[in-house]
SESE-617959 format. One record per residue (C-alpha): x, y, z; residue in one letter; chain. Coordinates in pm, whole numbers. Layout:
REC    east   north      up  lumdo  loza
REC       X       Y       Z      a     A
...
This chain:
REC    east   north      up  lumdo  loza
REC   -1845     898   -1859      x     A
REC   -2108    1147   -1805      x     A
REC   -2002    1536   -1998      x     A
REC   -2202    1858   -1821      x     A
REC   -2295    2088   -2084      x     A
REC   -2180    2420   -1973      x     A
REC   -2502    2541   -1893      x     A
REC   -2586    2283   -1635      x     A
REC   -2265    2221   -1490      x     A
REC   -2334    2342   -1183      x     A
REC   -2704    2228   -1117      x     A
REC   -2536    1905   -1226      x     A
REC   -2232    1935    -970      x     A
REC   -2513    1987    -713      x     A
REC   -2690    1668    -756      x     A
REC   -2387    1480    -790      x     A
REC   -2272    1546    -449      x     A
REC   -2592    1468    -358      x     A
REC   -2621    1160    -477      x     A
REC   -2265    1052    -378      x     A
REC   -2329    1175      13      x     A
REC   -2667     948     -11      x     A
REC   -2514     714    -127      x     A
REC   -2243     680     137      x     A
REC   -2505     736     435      x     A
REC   -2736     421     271      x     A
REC   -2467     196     247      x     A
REC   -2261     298     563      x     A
REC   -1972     351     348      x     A
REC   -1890     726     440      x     A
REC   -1544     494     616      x     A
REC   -1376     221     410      x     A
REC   -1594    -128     376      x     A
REC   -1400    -445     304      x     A
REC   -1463    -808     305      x     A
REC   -1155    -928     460      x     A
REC   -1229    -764     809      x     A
REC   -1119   -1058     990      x     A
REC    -750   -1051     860      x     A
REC    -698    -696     949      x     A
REC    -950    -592    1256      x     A
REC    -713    -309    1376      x     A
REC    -843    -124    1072      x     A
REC   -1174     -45    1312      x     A
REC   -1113    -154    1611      x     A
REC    -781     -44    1852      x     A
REC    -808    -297    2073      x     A
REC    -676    -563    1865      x     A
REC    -356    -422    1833      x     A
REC     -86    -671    2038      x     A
REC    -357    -936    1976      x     A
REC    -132   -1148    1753      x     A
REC     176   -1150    1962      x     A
REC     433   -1070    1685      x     A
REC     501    -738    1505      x     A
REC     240    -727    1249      x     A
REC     218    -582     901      x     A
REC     -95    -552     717      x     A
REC    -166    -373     347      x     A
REC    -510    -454     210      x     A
REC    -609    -278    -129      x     A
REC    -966    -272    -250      x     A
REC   -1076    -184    -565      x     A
REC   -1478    -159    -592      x     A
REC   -1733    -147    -930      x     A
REC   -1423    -171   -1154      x     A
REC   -1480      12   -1460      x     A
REC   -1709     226   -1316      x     A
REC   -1601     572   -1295      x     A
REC   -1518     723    -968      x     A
REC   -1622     383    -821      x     A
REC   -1435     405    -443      x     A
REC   -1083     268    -462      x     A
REC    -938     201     -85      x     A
REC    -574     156      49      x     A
REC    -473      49     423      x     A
REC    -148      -8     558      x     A
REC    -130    -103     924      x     A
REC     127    -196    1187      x     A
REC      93    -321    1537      x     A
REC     275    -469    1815      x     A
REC     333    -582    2171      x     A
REC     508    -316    2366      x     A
REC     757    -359    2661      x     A
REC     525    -617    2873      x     A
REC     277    -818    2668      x     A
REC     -32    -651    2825      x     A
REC      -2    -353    2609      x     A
REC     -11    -319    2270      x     A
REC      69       2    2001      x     A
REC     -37      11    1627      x     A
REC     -29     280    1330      x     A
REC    -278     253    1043      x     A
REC    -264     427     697      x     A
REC    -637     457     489      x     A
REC    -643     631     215      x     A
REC   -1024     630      39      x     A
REC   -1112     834    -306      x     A
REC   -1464     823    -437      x     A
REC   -1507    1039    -724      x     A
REC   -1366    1352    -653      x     A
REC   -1357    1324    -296      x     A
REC   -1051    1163     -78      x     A
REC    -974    1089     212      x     A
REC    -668    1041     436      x     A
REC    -712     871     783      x     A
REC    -369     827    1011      x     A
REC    -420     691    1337      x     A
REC    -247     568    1646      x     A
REC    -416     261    1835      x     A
REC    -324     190    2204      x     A
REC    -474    -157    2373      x     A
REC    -462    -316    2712      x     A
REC    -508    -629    2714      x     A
REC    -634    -852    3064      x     A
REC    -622   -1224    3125      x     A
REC    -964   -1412    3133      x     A
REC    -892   -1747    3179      x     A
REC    -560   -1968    3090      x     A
REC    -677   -1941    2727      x     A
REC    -895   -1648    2655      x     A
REC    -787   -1252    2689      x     A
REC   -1025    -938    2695      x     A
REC    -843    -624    2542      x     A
REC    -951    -236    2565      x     A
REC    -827       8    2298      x     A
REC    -820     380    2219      x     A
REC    -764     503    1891      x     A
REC    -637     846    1773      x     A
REC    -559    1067    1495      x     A
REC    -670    1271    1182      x     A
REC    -876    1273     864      x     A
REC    -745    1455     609      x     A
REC   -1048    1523     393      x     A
REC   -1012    1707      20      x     A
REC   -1278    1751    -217      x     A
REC   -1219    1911    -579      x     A
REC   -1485    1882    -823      x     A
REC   -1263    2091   -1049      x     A
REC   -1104    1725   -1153      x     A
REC   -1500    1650   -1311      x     A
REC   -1483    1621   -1647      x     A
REC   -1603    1893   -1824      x     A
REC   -1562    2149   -1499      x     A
REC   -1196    2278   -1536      x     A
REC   -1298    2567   -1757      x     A
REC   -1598    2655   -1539      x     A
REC   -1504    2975   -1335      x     A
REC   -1757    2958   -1060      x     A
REC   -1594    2542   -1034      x     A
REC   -1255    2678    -998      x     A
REC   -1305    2958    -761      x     A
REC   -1603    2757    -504      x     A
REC   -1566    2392    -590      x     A
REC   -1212    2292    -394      x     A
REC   -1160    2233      -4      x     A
REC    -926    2046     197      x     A
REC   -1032    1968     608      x     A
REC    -840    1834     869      x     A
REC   -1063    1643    1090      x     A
REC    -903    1506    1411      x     A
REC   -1067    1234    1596      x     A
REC   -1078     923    1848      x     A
REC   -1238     595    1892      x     A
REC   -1273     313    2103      x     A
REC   -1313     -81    2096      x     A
REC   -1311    -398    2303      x     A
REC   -1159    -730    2178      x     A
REC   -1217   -1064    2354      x     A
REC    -999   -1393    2186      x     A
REC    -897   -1694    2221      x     A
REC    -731   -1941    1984      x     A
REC    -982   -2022    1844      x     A
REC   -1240   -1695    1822      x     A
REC   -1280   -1370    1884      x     A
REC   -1581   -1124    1944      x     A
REC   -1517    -719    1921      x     A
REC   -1706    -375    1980      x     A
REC   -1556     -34    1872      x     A
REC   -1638     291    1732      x     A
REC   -1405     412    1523      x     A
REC   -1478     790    1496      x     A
REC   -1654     954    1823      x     A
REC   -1630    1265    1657      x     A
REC   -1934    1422    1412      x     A
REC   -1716    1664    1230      x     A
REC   -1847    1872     999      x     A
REC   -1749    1865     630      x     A
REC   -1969    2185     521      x     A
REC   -1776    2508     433      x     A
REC   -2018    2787     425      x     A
REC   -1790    2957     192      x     A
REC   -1839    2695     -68      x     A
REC   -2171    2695    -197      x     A
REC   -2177    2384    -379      x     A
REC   -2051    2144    -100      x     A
REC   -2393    1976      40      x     A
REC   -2391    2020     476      x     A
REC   -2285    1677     576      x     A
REC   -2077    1565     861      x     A
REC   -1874    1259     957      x     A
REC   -2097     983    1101      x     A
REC   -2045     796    1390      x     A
REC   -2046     407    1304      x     A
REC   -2056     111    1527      x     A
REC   -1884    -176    1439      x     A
REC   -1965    -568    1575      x     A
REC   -1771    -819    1475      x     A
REC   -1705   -1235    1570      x     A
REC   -1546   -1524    1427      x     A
REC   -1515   -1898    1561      x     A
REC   -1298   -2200    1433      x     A
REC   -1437   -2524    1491      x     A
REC   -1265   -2899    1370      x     A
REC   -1474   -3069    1092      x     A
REC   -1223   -3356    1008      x     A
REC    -871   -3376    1028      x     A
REC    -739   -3136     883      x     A
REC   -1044   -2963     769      x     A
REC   -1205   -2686     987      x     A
REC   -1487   -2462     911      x     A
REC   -1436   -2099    1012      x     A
REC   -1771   -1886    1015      x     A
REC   -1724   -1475    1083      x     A
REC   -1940   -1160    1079      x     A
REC   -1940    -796    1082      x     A
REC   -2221    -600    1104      x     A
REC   -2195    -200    1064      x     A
REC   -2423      74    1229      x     A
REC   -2475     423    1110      x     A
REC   -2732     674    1218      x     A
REC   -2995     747     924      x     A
REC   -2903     423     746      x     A
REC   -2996      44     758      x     A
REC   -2801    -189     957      x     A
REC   -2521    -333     742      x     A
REC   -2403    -690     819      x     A
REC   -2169    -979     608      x     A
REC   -2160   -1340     691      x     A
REC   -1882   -1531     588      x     A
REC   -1797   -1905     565      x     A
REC   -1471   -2032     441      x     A
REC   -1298   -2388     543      x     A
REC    -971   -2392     651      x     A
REC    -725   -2698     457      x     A
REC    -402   -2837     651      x     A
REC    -443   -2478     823      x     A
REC    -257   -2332     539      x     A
REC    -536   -2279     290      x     A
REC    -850   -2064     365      x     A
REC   -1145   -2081      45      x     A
REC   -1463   -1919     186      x     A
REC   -1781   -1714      99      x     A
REC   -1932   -1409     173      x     A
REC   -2268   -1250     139      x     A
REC   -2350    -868     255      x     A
REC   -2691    -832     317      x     A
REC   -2866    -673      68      x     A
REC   -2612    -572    -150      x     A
REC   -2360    -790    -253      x     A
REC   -2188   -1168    -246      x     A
REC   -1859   -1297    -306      x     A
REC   -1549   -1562    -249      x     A
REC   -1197   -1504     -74      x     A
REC    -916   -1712     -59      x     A
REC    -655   -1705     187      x     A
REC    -266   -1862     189      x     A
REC     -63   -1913     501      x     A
REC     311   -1937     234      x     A
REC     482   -1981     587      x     A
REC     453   -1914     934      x     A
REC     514   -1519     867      x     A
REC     371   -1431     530      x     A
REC       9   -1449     391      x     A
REC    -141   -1335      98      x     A
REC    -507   -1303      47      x     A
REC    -783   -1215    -205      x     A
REC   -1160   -1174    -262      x     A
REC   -1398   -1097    -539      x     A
REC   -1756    -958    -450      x     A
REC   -2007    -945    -718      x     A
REC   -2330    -626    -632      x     A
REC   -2687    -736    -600      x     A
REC   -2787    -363    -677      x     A
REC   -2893    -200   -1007      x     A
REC   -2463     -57   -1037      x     A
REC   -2461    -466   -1144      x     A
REC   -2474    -420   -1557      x     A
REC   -2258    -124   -1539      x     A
REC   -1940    -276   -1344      x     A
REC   -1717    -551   -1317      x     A
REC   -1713    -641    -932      x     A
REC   -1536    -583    -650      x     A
REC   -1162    -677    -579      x     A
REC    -941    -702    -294      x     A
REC    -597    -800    -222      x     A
REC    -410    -849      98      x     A
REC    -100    -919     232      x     A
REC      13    -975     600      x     A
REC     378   -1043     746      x     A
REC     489   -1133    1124      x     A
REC     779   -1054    1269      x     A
REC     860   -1280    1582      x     A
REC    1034   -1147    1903      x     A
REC    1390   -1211    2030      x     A
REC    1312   -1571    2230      x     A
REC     957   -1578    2138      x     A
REC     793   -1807    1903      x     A
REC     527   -1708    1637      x     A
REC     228   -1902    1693      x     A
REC      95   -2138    1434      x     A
REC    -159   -2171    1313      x     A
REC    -285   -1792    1389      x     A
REC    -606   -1765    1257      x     A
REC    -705   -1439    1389      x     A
């Protein structure tokens, strides 16, 4: 753990926050990143809510660089749901994100409308709605809660309201989506504090597609992407491959361009619940100094008074 003498504390303050606000605009990380974006797309994009025809419960927990300290840890809890007629659909998510001594609190509201295509394949439009709670204190670095000038400058809490959009078009058997989360660039400066570094929240465009295709019986091959765009930073994108056993059991790979590679595994316990994990392992120089990436997820459907859930769901 690195100690500030007292002397340097705040020079050293300084170039932490710049170093953590670089590093979050080169990696497109300033929102959440997981690996298992294709098991809980309403995270970034509003238009999949109502997708899945059932009431459905997502929490997803991410822990990245363990044993690194202030490595990002990231929690999302998410609900959605057809409402009244089938064409519309209504979800809530929860994110909460802490790197160092910066967190972040994201509730939102997601609203879709989803259109007929053909007999098999929908096209959905979403809106997506709520506020960023964002809190800073780098009077929790070690070495800064006796530091005066810390305590009196180095604290702020913002409440950032914003709204996104997405499109969603599925089938069965894949899916292809567009959204942008945020619209809005709020800022996160204070001029009254003089140690926070003039940033704002970027605007980042998420792609995303997956397909499902038969290999044998019983066996089918499942390949998915997501690729993330931020202004000022390099395009972002993860390729995943996993095959799909007696469509209960999912064992796949990932690799994130650049930066890191990994494995997931997926169980389908019954019809309604599914639990899910994934290790990623850094390609950057953070590699001797941390123990990888984890994430665990767990998803439950709740089927509708004379409706049927559909199995196998894959998306």
């Amino acid at each position: 753990m690195i100690r500030y003498r007292k002397n340097d504390l705040k020079k050293g303050i300084g170039i932490l926050l710049m170093l953590l606000f670089t590093a979050w605009n080169a990696s497109a990380q300033q929102d959440p990143m997981f690996t298992q974006y294709m098991h809980n797309p309403v995270s970034i994009n509003p238009a999949y809510a109502g997708s899945r025809g059932t009431l459905n419960m997502v929490a997803l927990n991410r822990q990245q660089w363990v044993g690194l300290d202030g490595a990002p840890k990231t929690l999302t809890l998410s609900v959605n749901s057809p409402f009244l007629s089938y064409n519309v659909g209504l979800g809530l998510s929860l994110i909460y994100d802490q790197v160092g001594p910066v967190k972040q609190t994201g509730i939102y509201v997601d609203y879709a409308y989803h259109l007929k295509v053909t007999n098999k394949t929908k096209i959905s439009f979403g809106l997506k709605g709520g506020v960023n709670v964002y809190d800073a204190n780098l009077a929790n670095l070690v070495g800064a809660q006796n530091d005066e000038y810390v305590l009196l400058n180095g604290s702020q809490k913002m409440y950032l309201p914003n709204f996104g959009v997405g499109t969603y078009l599925y089938s069965d058997h894949y899916y292809v989506g567009f959204s942008i989360p945020k619209l809005l660039q709020n800022s996160l400066s204070d001029n009254k504090n003089t140690l926070q570094k003039a940033n704002k929240e970027d605007r980042h465009i998420f792609i995303m597609g997956g397909l499902v295709m038969d290999l044998a019986e019983n066996i089918k091959f499942m390949p998915s992407t997501t690729i993330r765009m931020v202004s000022g930073s390099p395009v972002s994108a993860e390729f995943t491959a996993s095959l799909i056993f007696m469509d209960k059991i999912m064992v796949g790979g990932m690799y994130r361009i650049g930066d890191s590679f990994g494995a997931l595994v997926k169980w389908d316990v019954t019809n309604q619940l599914s639990l899910g994990y994934s290790y990623d392992m850094t390609n950057s120089e953070l590699r001797p100094y941390q123990q990888g990436t984890h994430e665990l997820y767990i998803s439950y459907d709740v089927a509708f008074k004379n409706k049927k859930i559909l199995s196998p769901r894959y998306f």
